[in-house]
C-alpha positions as a printed Julia matrix, in Angstrom:
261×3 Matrix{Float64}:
   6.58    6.34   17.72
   5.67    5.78   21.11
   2.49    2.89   22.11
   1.56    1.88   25.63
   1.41   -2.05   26.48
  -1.22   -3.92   28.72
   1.26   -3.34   31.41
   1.34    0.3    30.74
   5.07    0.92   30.0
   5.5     2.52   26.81
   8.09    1.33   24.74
   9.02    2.48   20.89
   8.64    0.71   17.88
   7.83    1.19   14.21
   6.67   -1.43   11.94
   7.75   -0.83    8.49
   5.72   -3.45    5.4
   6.28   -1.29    2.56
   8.89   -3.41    0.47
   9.96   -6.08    3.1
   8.84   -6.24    6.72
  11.01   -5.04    9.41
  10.79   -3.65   13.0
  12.65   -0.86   14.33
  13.26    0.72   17.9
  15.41    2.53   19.93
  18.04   -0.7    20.73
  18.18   -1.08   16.54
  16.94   -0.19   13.54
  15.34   -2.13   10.97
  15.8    -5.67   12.0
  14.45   -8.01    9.63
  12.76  -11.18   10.69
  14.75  -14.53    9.58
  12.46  -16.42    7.33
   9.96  -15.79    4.92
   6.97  -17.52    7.18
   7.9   -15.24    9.87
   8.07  -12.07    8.21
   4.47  -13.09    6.68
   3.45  -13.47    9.98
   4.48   -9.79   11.16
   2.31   -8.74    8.36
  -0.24  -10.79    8.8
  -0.83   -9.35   12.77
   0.44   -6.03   11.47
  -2.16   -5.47    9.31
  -4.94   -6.28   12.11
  -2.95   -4.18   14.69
  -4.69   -4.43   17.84
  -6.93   -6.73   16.88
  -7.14  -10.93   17.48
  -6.1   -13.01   14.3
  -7.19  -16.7    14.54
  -4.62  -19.26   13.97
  -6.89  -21.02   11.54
  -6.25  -17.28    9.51
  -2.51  -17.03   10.27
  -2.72  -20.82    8.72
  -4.06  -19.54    5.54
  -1.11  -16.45    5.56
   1.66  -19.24    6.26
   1.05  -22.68    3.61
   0.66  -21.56    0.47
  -1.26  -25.13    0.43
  -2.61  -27.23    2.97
  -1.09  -26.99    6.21
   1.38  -29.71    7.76
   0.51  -32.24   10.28
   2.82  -29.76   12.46
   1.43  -26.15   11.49
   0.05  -25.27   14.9
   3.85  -26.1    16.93
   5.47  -24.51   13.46
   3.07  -21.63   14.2
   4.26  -21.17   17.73
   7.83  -21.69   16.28
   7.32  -18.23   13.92
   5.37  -16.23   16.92
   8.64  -16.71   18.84
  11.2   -15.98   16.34
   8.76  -12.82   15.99
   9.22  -12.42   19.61
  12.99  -12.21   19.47
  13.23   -9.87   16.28
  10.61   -7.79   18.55
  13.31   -7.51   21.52
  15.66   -7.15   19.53
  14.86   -3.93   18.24
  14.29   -2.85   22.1
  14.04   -4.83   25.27
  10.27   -5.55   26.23
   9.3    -5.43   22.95
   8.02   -8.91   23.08
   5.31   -8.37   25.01
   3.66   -6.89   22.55
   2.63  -10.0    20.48
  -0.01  -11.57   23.32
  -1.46  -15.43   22.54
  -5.04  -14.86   22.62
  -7.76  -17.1    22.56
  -7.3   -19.46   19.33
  -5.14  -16.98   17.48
  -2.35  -13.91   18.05
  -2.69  -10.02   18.53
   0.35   -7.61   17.8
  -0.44   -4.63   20.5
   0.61   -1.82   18.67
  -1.81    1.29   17.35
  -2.31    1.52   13.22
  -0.53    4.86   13.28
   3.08    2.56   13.81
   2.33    0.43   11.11
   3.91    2.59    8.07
   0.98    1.17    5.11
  -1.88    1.48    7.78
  -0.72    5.13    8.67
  -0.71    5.65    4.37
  -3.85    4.35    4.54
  -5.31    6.6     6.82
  -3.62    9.58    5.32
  -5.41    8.28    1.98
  -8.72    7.85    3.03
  -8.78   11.59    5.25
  -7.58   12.94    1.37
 -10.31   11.34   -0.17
 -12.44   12.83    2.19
 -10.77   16.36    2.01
 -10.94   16.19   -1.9
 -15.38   15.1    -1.73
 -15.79   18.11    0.99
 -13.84   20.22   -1.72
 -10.75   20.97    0.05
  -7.84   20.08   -2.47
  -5.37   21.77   -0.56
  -5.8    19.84    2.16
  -6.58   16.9     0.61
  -3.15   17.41   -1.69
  -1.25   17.46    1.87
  -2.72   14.59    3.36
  -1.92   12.58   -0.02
   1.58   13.79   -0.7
   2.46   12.66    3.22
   0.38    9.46    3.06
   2.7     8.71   -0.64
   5.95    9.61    1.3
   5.43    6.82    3.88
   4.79    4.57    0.86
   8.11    4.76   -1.41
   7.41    1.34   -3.34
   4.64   -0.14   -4.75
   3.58   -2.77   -1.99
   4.4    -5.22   -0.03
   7.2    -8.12   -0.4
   8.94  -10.54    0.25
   5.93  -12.9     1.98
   4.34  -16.67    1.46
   2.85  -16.7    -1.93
  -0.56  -17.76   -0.28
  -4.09  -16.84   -1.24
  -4.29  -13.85    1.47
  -1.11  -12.69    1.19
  -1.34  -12.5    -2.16
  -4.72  -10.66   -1.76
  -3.26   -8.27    0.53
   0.13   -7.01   -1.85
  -2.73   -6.41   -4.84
  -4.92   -4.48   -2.42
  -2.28   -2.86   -1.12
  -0.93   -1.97   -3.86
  -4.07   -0.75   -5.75
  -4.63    1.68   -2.87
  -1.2     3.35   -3.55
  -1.89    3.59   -6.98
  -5.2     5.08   -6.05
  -3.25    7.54   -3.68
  -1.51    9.1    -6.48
  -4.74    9.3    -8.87
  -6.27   11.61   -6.15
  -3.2    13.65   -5.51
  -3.15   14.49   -9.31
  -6.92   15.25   -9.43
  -6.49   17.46   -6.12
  -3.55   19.06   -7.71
  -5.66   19.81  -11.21
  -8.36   21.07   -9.09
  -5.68   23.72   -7.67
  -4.76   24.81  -11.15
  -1.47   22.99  -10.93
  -1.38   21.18  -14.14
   2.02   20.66  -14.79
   2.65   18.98  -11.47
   0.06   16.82  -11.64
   1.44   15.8   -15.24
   4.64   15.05  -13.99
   3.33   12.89  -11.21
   1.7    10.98  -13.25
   4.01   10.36  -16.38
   5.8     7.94  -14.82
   2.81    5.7   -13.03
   0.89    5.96  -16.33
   4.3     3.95  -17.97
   4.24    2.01  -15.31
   0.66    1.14  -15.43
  -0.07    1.25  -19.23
  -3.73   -0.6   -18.96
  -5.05    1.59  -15.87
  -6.93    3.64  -17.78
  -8.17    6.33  -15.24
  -4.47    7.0   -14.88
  -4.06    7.14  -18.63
  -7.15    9.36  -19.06
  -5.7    11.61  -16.08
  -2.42   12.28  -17.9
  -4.55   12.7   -21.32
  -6.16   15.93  -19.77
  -2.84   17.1   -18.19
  -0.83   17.13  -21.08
  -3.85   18.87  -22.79
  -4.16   21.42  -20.68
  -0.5    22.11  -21.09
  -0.97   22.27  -24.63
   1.0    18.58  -25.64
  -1.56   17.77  -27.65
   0.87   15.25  -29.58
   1.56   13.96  -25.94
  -2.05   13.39  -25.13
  -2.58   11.76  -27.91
   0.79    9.4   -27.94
  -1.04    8.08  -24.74
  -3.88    7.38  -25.8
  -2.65    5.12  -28.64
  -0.43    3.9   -26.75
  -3.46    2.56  -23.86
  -4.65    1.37  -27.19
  -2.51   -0.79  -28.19
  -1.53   -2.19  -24.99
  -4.85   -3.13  -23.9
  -5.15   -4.46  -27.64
  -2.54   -6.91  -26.73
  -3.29   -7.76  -23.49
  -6.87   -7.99  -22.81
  -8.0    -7.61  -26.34
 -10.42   -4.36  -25.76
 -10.58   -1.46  -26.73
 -10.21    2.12  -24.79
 -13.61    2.48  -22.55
 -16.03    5.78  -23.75
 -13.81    8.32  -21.45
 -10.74    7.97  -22.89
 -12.14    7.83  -26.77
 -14.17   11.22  -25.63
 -10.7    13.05  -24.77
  -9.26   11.38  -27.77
 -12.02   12.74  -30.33
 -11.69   16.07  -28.46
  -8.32   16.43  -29.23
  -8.4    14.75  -32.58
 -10.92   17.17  -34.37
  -8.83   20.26  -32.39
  -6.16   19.32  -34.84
């Protein structure tokens, strides 16, 4: 991908989050920054592409505590290393991660940054899927969910806002595949959006939107035993874990199903 600097040469380079921050470009391909308080900060910019982060907020990214006496030279220590992985994955590179002001900016566009370009591609099927365009919305989410192969991010500080930021980003992937299966049911393809959803609904046994998603699939299909092995089976996790009890939607598909017998 190509992105023009402040001096107006354009270079290439791809910033990859999704289950360990790396940089890639022409020179090499995914080179990983040394450290795990320098890779935090190439998400940290990353996710702000464009866009001034204080130090004060790169701070909070870095200590999983209070900062050292030396966090603002240890700072400048990480922005270089940065630097250097930056060049090293094509000459000039560097230039692209500017010292503004009290804080950093990584000059690159959202589109290089592989989880902001999933974003994007989630929120425009959102949108395609509320004007009542599944089709479209089904392409826009099965592209966005092929830039995102894991579940989140990794591999960073266990602070506060990077913690934050792997839930969020992670919820919003999750998300991504809820929609694709409800734009795919809308399209009359059932069995597809049953099999996208089998294995997320294992994987997230107390999301019950997802479970309540793959309720109605199997259904449809005519698993009725299926539909119903899920739904006990949100029960008793949820039971054990948060000690509750399925919420009124997924008891309504339940009873359906249960006096169909």
């Amino acid at each position: 991908m190509s992105i023009r600097s402040t001096s107006q040469v354009r270079l290439e380079v791809d910033i990859r989050l999704l289950g360990g921050p790396s940089v890639s470009g022409p020179r090499a391909v995914d080179v990983v920054p040394g450290g795990v308080k320098t890779r935090t900060l190439l998400v940290a910019l990353a996710l702000d592409a464009g866009a001034a982060v204080s130090t004060e907020r790169l701070m909070d990214y870095l200590w999983e505590r209070e900062p050292p006496r030396s966090a603002l030279k240890n700072l400048q220590l990480y922005a270089s290393r940065l630097r250097r992985c930056l060049d090293t994955a094509n000459a000039g590179l560097s230039r692209l991660l500017a010292h503004v002001g009290h804080g950093y900016r990584l000059d690159v566009p959202a589109q290089d940054v592989d989880v902001l370009c999933a974003g994007g591609l989630l929120r425009r099927g959102v949108a395609c899927l509320r004007q009542g365009d599944p089709l479209s919305a089904v392409t826009s989410l099965t592209t966005a969910l092929s830039r995102w192969p894991v579940d989140g991010l990794a591999g960073l500080v266990p602070s506060a806002p990077a913690t934050a930021v792997v839930a969020l980003w992670r919820e919003r992937r999750i998300a991504a595949v809820e929609h694709l299966a409800t734009a795919k049911v809308a399209l009359g393809a059932w069995e597809e959006a049953a099999d996208l959803l089998a294995p997320h609904a294992s994987a997230h046994p107390t999301r019950e939107s997802l479970q309540v998603l793959l309720m109605r699939a199997l259904a449809h299909l005519g698993d009725r035993v299926g539909a119903i092995n899920v739904y006990r089976r949100l029960w008793r996790v949820l039971d054990a874990d948060l000690g509750i009890r399925p919420g009124g939607e997924a008891r309504a598909v339940f009873e359906r199903l249960s006096s169909n017998a």
